[in-house]
C-alpha positions as CSV (number, residue, x, y, z in Angstrom):
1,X,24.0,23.1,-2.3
2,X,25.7,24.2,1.0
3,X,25.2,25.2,4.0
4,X,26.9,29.3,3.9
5,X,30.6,28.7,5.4
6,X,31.1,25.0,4.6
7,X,34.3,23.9,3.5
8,X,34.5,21.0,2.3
9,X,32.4,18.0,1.3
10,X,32.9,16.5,5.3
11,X,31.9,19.8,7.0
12,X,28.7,19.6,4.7
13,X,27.9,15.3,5.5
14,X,28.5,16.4,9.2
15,X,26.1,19.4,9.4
16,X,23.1,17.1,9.9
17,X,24.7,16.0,13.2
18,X,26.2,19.5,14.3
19,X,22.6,20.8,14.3
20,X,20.9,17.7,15.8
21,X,23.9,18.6,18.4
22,X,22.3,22.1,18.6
23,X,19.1,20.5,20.0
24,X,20.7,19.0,23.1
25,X,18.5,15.9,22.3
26,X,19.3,14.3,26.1
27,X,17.4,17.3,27.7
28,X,15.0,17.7,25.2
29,X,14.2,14.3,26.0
30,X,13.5,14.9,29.6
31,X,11.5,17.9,28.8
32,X,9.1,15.8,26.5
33,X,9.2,13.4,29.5
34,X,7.6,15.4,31.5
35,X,5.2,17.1,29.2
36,X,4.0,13.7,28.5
37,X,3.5,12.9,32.1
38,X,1.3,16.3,32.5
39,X,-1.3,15.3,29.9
40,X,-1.7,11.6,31.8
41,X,-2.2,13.6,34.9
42,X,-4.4,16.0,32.8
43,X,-6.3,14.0,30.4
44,X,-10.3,13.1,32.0
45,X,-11.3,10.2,31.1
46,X,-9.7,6.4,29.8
47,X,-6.8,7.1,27.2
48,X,-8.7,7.1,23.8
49,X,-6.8,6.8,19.9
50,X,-8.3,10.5,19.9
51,X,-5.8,11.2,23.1
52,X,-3.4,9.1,21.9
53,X,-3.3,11.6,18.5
54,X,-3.5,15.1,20.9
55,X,-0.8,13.7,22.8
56,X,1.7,13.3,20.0
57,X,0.7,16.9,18.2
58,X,1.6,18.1,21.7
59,X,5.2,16.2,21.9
60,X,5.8,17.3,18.2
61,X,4.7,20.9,19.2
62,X,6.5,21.2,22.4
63,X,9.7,19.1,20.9
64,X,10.3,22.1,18.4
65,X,10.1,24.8,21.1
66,X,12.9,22.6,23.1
67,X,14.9,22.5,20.1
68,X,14.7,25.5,19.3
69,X,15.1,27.4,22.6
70,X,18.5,24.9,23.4
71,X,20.0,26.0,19.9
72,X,19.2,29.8,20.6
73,X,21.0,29.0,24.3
74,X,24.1,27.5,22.7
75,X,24.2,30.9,20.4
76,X,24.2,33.0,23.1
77,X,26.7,30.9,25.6
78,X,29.0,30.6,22.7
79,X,31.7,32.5,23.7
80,X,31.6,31.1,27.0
81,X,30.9,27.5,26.0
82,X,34.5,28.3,24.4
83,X,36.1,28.6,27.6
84,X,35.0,25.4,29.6
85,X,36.3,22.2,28.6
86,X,33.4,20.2,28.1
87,X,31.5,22.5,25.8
88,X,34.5,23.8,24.0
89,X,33.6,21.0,21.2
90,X,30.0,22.4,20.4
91,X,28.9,23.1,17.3
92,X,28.8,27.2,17.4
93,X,32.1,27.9,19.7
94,X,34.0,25.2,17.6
95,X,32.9,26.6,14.2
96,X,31.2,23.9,12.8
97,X,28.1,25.8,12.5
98,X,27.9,29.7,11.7
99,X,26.3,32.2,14.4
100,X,23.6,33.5,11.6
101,X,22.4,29.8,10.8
102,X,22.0,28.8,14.4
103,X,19.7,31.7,15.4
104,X,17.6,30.8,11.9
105,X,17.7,27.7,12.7
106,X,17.0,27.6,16.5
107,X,14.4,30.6,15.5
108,X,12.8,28.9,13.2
109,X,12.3,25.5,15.6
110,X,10.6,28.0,18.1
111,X,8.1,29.7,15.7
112,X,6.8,26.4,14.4
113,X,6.7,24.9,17.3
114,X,4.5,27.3,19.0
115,X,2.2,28.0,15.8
116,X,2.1,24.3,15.9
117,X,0.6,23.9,19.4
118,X,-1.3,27.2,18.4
119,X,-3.1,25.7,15.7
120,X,-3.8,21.6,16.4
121,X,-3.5,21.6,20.0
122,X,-4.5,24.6,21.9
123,X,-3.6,28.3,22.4
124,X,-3.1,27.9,26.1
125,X,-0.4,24.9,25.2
126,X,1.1,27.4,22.8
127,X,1.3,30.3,25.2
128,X,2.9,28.0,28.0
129,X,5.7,26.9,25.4
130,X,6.9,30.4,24.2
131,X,6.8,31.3,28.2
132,X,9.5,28.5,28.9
133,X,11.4,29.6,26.0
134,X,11.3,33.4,26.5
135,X,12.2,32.6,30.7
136,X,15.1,30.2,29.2
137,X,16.8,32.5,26.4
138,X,15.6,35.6,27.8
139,X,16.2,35.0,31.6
140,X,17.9,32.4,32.4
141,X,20.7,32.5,29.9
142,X,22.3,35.9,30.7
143,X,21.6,35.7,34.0
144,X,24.3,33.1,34.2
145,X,27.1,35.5,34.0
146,X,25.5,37.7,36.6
147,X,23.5,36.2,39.6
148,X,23.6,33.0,41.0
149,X,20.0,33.6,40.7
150,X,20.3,32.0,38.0
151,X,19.6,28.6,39.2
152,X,16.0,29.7,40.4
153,X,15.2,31.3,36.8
154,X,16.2,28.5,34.9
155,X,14.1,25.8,37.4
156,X,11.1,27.9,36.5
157,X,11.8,27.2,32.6
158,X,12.1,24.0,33.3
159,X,9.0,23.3,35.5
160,X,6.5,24.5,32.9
161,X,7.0,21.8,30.2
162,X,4.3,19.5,32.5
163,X,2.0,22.3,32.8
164,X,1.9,22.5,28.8
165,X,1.1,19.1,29.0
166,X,-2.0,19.2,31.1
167,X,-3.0,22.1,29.2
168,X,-3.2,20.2,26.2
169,X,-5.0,17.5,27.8
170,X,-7.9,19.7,30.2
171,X,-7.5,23.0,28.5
172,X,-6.7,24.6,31.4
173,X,-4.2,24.5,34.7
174,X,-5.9,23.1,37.8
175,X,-4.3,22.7,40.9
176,X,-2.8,19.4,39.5
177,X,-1.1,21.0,37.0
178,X,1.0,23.1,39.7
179,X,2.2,20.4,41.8
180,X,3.5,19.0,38.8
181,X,5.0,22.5,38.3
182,X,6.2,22.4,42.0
183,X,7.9,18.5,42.0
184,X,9.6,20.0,38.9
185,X,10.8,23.4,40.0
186,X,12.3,22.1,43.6
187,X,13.4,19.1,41.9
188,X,15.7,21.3,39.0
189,X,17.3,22.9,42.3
190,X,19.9,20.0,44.0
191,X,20.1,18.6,40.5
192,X,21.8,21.6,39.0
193,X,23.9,22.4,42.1
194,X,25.1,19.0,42.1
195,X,26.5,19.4,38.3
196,X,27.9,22.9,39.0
197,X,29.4,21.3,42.1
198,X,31.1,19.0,39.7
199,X,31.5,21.7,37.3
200,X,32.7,24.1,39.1
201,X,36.1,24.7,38.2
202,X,34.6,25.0,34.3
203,X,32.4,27.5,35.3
204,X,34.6,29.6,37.1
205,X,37.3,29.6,34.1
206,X,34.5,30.8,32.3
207,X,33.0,33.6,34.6
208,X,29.9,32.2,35.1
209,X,27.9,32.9,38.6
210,X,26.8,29.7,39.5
211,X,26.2,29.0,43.3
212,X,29.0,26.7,43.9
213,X,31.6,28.9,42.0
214,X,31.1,32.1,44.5
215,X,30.5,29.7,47.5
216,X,33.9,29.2,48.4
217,X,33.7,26.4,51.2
218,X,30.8,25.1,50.0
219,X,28.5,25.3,53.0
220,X,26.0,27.5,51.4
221,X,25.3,24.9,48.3
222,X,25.2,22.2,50.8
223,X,23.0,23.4,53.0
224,X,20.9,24.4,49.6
225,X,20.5,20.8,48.5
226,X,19.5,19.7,51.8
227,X,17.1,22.4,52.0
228,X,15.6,21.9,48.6
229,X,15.5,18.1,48.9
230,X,13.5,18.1,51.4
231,X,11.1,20.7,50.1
232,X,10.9,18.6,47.4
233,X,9.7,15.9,49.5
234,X,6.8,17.8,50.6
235,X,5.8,18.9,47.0
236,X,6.0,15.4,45.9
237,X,3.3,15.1,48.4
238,X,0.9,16.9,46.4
239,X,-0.5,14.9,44.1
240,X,-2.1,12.4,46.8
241,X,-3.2,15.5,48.8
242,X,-4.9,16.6,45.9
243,X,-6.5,13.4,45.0
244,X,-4.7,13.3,42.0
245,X,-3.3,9.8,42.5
246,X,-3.6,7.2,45.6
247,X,-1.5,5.8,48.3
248,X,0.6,3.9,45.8
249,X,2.1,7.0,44.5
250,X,2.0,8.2,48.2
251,X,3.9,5.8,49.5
252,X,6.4,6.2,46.6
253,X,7.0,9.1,46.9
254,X,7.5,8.8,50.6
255,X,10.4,6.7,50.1
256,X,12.1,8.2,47.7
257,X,12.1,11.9,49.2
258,X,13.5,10.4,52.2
259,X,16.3,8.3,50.3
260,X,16.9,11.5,48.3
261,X,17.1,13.8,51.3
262,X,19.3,11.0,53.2
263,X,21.8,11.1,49.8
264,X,22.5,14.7,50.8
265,X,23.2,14.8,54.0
266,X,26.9,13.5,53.3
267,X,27.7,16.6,51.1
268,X,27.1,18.9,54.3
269,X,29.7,17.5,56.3
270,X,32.6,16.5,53.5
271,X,31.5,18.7,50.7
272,X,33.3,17.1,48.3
273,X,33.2,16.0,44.3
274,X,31.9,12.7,45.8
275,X,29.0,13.2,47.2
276,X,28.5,16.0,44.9
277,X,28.1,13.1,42.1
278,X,26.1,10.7,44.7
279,X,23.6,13.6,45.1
280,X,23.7,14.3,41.0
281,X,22.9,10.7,40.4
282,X,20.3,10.5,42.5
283,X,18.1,13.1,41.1
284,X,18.6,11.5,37.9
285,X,17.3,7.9,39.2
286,X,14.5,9.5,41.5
287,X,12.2,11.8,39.0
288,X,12.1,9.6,36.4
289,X,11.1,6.5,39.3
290,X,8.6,9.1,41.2
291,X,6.7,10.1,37.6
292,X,6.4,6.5,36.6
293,X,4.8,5.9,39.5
294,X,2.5,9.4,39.3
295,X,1.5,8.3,36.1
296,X,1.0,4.1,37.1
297,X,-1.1,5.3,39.6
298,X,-3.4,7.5,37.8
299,X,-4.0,5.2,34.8
């Protein structure tokens, strides 16, 4: 049996990896990242096998929701993933998989995933999960093609996957849980300038309002990261303030907001694809580094 609009006996042994394509595994990856880290933060107590078990119903849960909500996201960019050169070769805009089966299919991810959580883990897990995917598809998505807004929306998405986390651990979001929420949301911010920075000329060929697109010279991005990086060294703060974790974490985090704010500062005065990419790697080395030491400390 085949999928509806296969061809030929390749199209069908390459569905398996169009659709795993659908899932955009990388970020899904970081999202469980984090949802892991908020149930560490979240969990009272020593790490038991019974934690050890409510954590990975929680990944599994959560995991389906990301699937689900990235394969909706590629239905609904299709005909602008069309235009850009590095998301021309996706799945939906390059045929490979039909419009109809990637809403099933991405549908289908989110629906179990949140009965899922719903079910074994807890309703306020569940609720937190359709929230990020409803702010991502719903929100952030079509906002894209009209406000560079856009950016903000979609940092909100992506700071609630800890949150579900700690939910799943406590039951309920203490003020723990929103610093997480906070590191997250100003963290999103120079990361995704930085790639549409780098992006830029993609974006505009496909009409897309991204900050860097409509800010001609620059300054206003720049000044952005800046900004944001060192808001996000304050919220990184949190944690020790609230007694969360100690002056390990503290001192961590300390170092690496001022080394991230420090990256930056270059992009302000050449405003380049250079220093866009510096500032771009860096957020990729430094939240992974600052929640390893988050969760170090608290175990």
């Amino acid at each position: 049996m085949s999928w509806p609009g296969s061809i030929s006996v390749a199209a069908r042994r390459g569905s398996v990896g169009d659709y795993i394509e659908l899932c955009k595994i990388r970020l899904v990856s970081l999202v469980l990242f984090t949802t892991g880290v908020g149930f560490f933060v979240g969990y009272p107590g020593e790490f038991t096998p019974t934690a050890a078990w409510l954590l990975m119903h929680t990944i599994i849960g959560t995991a389906l929701v990301a699937c689900g909500s990235m394969a909706i996201n590629q239905v609904m960019e299709r005909d602008t993933d069309a235009l850009m050169r590095r998301t021309c070769t996706r799945p939906v805009p390059d045929g490979r998989v039909g419009v109809v089966e990637a809403w099933v299919f991405g549908l289908t991810l989110n629906l179990l995933g949140v009965g899922y959580l719903l079910f074994v883990v807890n309703g306020l897990a569940a609720a937190l999960a359709l929230l990020t995917s409803v702010v991502y598809v719903a929100a952030y998505t079509p906002l894209k093609r009209i406000s560079t807004l856009n950016t903000i929306v979609g940092a909100v998405s992506g700071a609630i996957p800890p949150m579900i986390g700690y939910a799943a651990a406590e039951g309920e979001l203490a003020p723990a849980a929103w610093s997480l929420f906070g590191i997250l949301f100003v963290w999103q911010v120079p990361h995704f300038l930085g790639i549409a920075w780098m992006c830029r000329d993609d974006y505009a060929r496909a009409g897309l309002q991204m900050l860097p697109v409509v800010d001609g010279d620059g300054r206003l991005t720049s000044r952005q990261i800046v900004l944001y990086s060192l808001l996000l060294l304050l919220a990184s703060l949190l944690p020790s303030l609230l007694m969360v974790a100690g002056p390990v974490y503290f001192s961590a985090a300390l170092v690496f907001g001022l080394a991230f704010v420090i990256v930056g500062l270059p992009l302000m005065v050449s405003r380049d694809q250079r220093s866009a990419r510096q500032v771009f790697l860096a957020s990729v080395i430094y939240l992974p580094l600052l929640l390893v030491f988050l969760m170090a400390d608290r175990l």
